[in-house]
C-alpha positions, 0 to 999 in steps of 0.5 A: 272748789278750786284754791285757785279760783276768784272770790266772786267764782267761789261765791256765786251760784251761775245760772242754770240753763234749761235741759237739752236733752240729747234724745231727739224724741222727747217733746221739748217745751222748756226752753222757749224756743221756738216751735217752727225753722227760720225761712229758707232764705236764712238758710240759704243766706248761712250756706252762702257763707260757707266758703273760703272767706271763712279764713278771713275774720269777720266784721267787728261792727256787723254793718250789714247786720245794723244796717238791716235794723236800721232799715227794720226799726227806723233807728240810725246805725250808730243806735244799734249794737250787735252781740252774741247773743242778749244775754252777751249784751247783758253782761255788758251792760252791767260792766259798761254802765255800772260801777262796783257796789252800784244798785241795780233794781229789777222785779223779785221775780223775774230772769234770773240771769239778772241777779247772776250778772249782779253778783258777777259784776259785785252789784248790789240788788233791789228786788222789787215786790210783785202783785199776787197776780205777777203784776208790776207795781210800777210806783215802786219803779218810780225816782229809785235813783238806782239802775233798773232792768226790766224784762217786757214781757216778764219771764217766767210770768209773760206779763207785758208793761204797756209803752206808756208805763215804761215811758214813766219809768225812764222818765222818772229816773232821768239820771240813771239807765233803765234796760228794757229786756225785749226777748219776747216782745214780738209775741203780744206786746209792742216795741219800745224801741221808738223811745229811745229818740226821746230819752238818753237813758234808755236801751232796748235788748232782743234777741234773736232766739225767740221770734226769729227762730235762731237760737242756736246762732246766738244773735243779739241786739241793743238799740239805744242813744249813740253815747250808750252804744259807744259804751257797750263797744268799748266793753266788747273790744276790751273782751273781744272785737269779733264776737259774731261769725261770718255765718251767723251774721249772714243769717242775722241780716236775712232775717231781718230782711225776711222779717214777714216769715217771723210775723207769720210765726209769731202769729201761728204761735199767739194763736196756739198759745190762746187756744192752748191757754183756754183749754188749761183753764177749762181743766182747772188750772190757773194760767197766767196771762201770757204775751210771750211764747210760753204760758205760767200755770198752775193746780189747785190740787196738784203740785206742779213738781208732780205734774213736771215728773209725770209729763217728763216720764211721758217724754214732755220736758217743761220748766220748773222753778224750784223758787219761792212764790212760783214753786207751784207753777210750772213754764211752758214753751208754746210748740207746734199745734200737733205738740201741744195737743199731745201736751194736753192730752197728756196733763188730762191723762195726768188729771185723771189718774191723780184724781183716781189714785 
């Protein structure tokens, strides 16, 4: 520790990210990325853009990259705002639309980030109970008079809230934003994005890690009313006016324009993942519902600590949360049909063994 650093950086305990593990020939299920590369056209749209331009800086207001939203989703440019990624857009958010010792309120469990930005920005947090089913009460959600953040579907569960619940929410808190984090929405659930031509208090995040198969661009976006986008701009350039690349925003406007090479991805994914879940509960475990790319799971004999080792010394890496209420689960990343069946083959062996040993 440094004498050096701030009292919010001596305080704070940072997010940990998932492992990326430098050994290419371990199969990788815990990060949600995912499973499959984005279309050639993408890639070809990034190589365009390695050329001379590159001395120049890029747009400060990606218009190209709004412009395609604009056209994807329906909204008006001026209602679309594009980050480094959502966890970017996140960060901003708690610094455009909330005042130290505000209360922000998210679900006890949920991504984790949000209670790090919390106590970054010097936010005080309302943890909101879940189910023993991983359900939202959304009662508790109702007039809290307080900032809410809600990831849809949730993570690390991939329980979805329905249009007409998240309309009930933003409605009953007409005086404070509500923040619908989207990040896997594209895998089971539908947008949101539609309401926010009703209601000044709401803004939507995806990113385009997940369903567009560009994590490693880090691409970001928000989608709410004008005066909530102005905000999260005057963040930015308070920061930094050029935050995406000339590169990856090549990539992002193609992709949005190839949007069908996501949909058919997504739909490889979702089909994978059933079929995938369906074979868990066959073999005992109890898996969560899932509407996102990944599947929550757990033994009834077999800690899920255990099972985390044993698949990583067989060189699967999964997710494991050391945290209350879902230290016995385990997250995993939907991969590709080959992928996933070694995964299975894999926990059999693991089962199997336990169960003799």
């Amino acid at each position: 520790m440094s004498i050096y650093w701030s009292r919010a950086i001596r305080e704070i305990v940072p997010y940990t990210p998932g492992e990326q593990p430098q050994n290419k020939n371990l199969i990788k299920l815990n990060t949600n990325e995912n499973p499959y590369p984005p279309s050639q056209k993408v890639l070809s749209a990034m190589h365009e853009a390695i050329s001379g331009d590159l001395r120049l800086y890029p747009d400060p207001d990606c218009n190209k990259v709004r412009a395609a939203a604009s056209n994807l989703y329906g909204i008006p440019c001026d209602h679309i705002f594009v980050g480094n990624g959502s966890d970017e857009i996140l960060a901003f958010c708690f610094k455009a639309f909330f005042d130290p010792n505000d209360v922000i309120a998210f679900p006890e469990i949920t991504y984790s980030f949000y209670e790090v930005y919390a106590k970054l920005f010097n936010l005080k947090c309302n943890k909101i109970p879940l189910t023993d089913n991983f359900d939202f009460e959304i009662n508790c959600f109702l007039g809290l008079n307080q900032g809410i953040v809600l990831a849809n579907p949730n993570a690390p569960t991939g329980k979805l809230l329905s249009i007409e619940e998240i309309e009930k929410i933003v409605k009953n808190n007409p005086s404070n934003i509500v923040i619908i984090d989207e990040a896997y929405i594209d895998f089971g659930g539908k947008t949101a994005i539609e309401l926010i031509k009703k209601y000044g208090n709401l803004l939507i995040i995806q990113t385009f890690s997940k369903f567009r198969s560009l994590a490693g661009l880090r691409i970001g976006l928000a989608f709410g009313h004008a005066d909530l986008i102005e905000g999260l701009n005057k963040v930015k350039n308070s920061f930094n006016s050029y935050t995406i690349d000339r590169i990856a925003l090549a990539g992002a406007e193609q992709s949005l324009i190839d949007n069908e090479h996501c949909l058919r991805n997504a739909e490889k994914i979702i089909q994978t993942r059933d079929k995938i879940s369906k074979r868990l509960k066959n073999m005992g475990f109890y898996v969560v519902d899932s509407n996102a790319n990944f599947i929550f799971m757990s033994h009834p004999r077999i800690e899920a600590k255990r099972i985390f080792n044993e698949l990583k010394s067989r060189g699967i890496i999964v997710r494991y949360f050391e945290k209350p209420k879902i230290d016995n689960y385990l997250r995993v990343s939907i991969g590709t049909d080959d992928e996933m069946d070694i995964f299975i083959n894999q926990i059999h062996e693991i089962l199997s063994t336990t169960s003799t040993s």
